[in-house]
C-alpha positions as MATLAB code, in Angstrom:
seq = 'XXXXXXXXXXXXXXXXXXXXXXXXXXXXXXXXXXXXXXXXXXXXXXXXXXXXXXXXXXXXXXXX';
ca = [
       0.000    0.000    0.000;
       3.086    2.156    0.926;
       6.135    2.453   -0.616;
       9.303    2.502    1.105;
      12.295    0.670    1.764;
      12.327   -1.882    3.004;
       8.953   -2.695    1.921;
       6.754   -4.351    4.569;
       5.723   -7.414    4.313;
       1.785   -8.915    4.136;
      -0.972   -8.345    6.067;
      -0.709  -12.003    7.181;
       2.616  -11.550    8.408;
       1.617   -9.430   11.165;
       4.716   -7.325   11.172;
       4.171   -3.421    9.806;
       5.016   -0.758   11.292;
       2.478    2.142   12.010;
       1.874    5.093    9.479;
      -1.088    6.698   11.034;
      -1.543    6.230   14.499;
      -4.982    7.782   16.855;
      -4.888    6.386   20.302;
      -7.382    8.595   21.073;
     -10.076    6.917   18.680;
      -8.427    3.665   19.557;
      -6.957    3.021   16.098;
      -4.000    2.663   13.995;
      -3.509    2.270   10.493;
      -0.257   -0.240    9.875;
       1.968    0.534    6.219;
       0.700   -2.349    4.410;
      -3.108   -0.901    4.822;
      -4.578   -2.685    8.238;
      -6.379   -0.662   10.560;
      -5.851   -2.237   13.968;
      -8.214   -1.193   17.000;
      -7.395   -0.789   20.319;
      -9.760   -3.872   21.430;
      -7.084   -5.620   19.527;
      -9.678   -6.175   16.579;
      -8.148   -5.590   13.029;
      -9.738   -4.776    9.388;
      -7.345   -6.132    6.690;
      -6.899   -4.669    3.533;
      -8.650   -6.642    1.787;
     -11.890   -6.190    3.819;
     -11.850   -9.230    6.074;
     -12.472   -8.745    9.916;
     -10.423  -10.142   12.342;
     -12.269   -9.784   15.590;
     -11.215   -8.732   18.703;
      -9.020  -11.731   20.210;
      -8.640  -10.179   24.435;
      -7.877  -12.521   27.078;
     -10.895  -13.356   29.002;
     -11.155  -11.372   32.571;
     -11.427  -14.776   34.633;
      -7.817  -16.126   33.088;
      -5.886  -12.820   34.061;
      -7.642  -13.138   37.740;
      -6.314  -16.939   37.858;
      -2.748  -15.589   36.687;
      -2.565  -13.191   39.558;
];
């Protein structure tokens, strides 16, 4: 979606770096065109939804 060097790789790599970041609207937009949210949900480029993937409140209360 970007160009630059070194070019980033795929949306399915999970590795891009963010161009457009707005923590206060709980969003970023990564360079190869995925807008991640802040409830760790992410809308890929090609218009797929991943939804959000948290840890459920009763496993981080058993990891205390």
């Amino acid at each position: 979606m970007f160009s630059h060097q070194p070019s980033c790789p795929s949306a399915d790599a999970h590795a891009p770096h963010v161009v457009a970041g707005h923590p206060e609207q709980g969003w970023s937009l990564l360079c190869d065109g995925t807008i991640t949210f802040d409830d760790t949900g992410e809308l890929l480029p090609d218009g797929r939804v991943v939804a959000p993937h948290r840890t459920p409140v009763e496993q981080l209360a058993a990891a205390a």
